[in-house]
C-alpha positions in Angstrom: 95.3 80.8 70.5 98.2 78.3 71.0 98.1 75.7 73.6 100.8 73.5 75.0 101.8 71.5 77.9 104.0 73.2 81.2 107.0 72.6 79.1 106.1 75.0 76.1 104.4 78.0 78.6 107.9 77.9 80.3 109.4 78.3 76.5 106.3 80.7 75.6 106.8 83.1 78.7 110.7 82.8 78.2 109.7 84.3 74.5 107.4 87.0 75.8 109.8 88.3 78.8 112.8 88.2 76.2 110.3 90.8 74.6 109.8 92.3 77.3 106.2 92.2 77.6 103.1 89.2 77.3 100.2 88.1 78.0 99.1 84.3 78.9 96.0 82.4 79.3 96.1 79.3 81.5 93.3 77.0 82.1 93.6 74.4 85.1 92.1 71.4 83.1 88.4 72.3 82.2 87.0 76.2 80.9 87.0 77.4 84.2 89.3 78.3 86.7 91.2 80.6 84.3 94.5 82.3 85.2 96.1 85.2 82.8 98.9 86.9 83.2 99.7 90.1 81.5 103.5 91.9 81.7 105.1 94.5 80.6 108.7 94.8 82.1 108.7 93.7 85.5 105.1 94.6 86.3 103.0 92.2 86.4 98.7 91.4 86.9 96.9 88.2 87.5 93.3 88.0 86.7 91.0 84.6 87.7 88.3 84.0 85.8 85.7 81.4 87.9 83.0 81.8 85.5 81.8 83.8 82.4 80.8 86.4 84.6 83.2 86.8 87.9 86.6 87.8 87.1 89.0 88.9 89.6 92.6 90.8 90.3 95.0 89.3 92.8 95.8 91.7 95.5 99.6 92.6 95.7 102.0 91.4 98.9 103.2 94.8 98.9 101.7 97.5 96.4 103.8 98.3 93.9 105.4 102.2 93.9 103.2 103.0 91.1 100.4 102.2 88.7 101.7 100.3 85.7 100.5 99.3 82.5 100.5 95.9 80.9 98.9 93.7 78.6 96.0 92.4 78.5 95.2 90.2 75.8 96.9 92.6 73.0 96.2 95.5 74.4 97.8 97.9 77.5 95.7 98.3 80.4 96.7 100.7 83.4 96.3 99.2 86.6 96.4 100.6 90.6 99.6 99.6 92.4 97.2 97.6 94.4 97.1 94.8 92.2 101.1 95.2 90.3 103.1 92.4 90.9 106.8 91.6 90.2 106.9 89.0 87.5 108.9 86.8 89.6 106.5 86.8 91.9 103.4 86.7 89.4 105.4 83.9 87.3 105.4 81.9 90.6 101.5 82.0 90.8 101.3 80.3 87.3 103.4 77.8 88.2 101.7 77.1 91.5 98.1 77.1 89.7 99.8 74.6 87.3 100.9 72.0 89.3 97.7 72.4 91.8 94.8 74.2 89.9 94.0 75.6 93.4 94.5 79.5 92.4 93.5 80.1 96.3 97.2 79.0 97.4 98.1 82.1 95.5 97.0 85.1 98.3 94.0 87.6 98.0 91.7 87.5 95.0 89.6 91.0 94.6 86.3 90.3 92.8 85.8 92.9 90.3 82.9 94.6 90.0 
């Protein structure tokens, strides 16, 4: 796992959208709140992690047209339009939980089960 300050996750997503798909793990100063980010073209999925054990999927603006799979750590996972985002959109949230470590700010959080 690779760390780095705002300046090298903007180079390390520029890297991983160049490819075309990515994963990132972001940590907003102690273990917990976590904030991933997995991709794969334009879709995009934002998990929060509050603990070990309570993990949950930010609820799309506007559900995406389809189900879409994208990373997750290294591996593709298919999720429900419910939760795809447009990686502009998702990028935005990690920039936001950056500069605030309030992942609230960034809409409706679905606990899963």
């Amino acid at each position: 796992m690779e760390r780095s300050d705002f300046a090298g996750l903007i180079e390390r997503f520029d890297e991983l959208r160049a490819q075309g798909r990515g994963y990132l793990e972001v940590w907003g100063g102690a273990v917990f709140p976590l904030l991933t980010l997995g991709f794969a073209g334009s879709a995009a999925v934002v998990h929060l992690v509050t603990d070990e054990d309570v993990i949950s999927l930010l609820v799309a603006d506007e559900p995406a047209d389809a189900d879409a799979e994208v990373l997750v750590l290294d591996d593709p996972a298919e999720f429900t339009a419910d939760f795809i985002l447009n990686l502009e959109r998702a990028w935005l949230v990690v920039e936001d939980f950056v500069r605030t470590g309030d992942p609230g700010r960034a809409g409706e959080w679905r606990e899963l089960q």
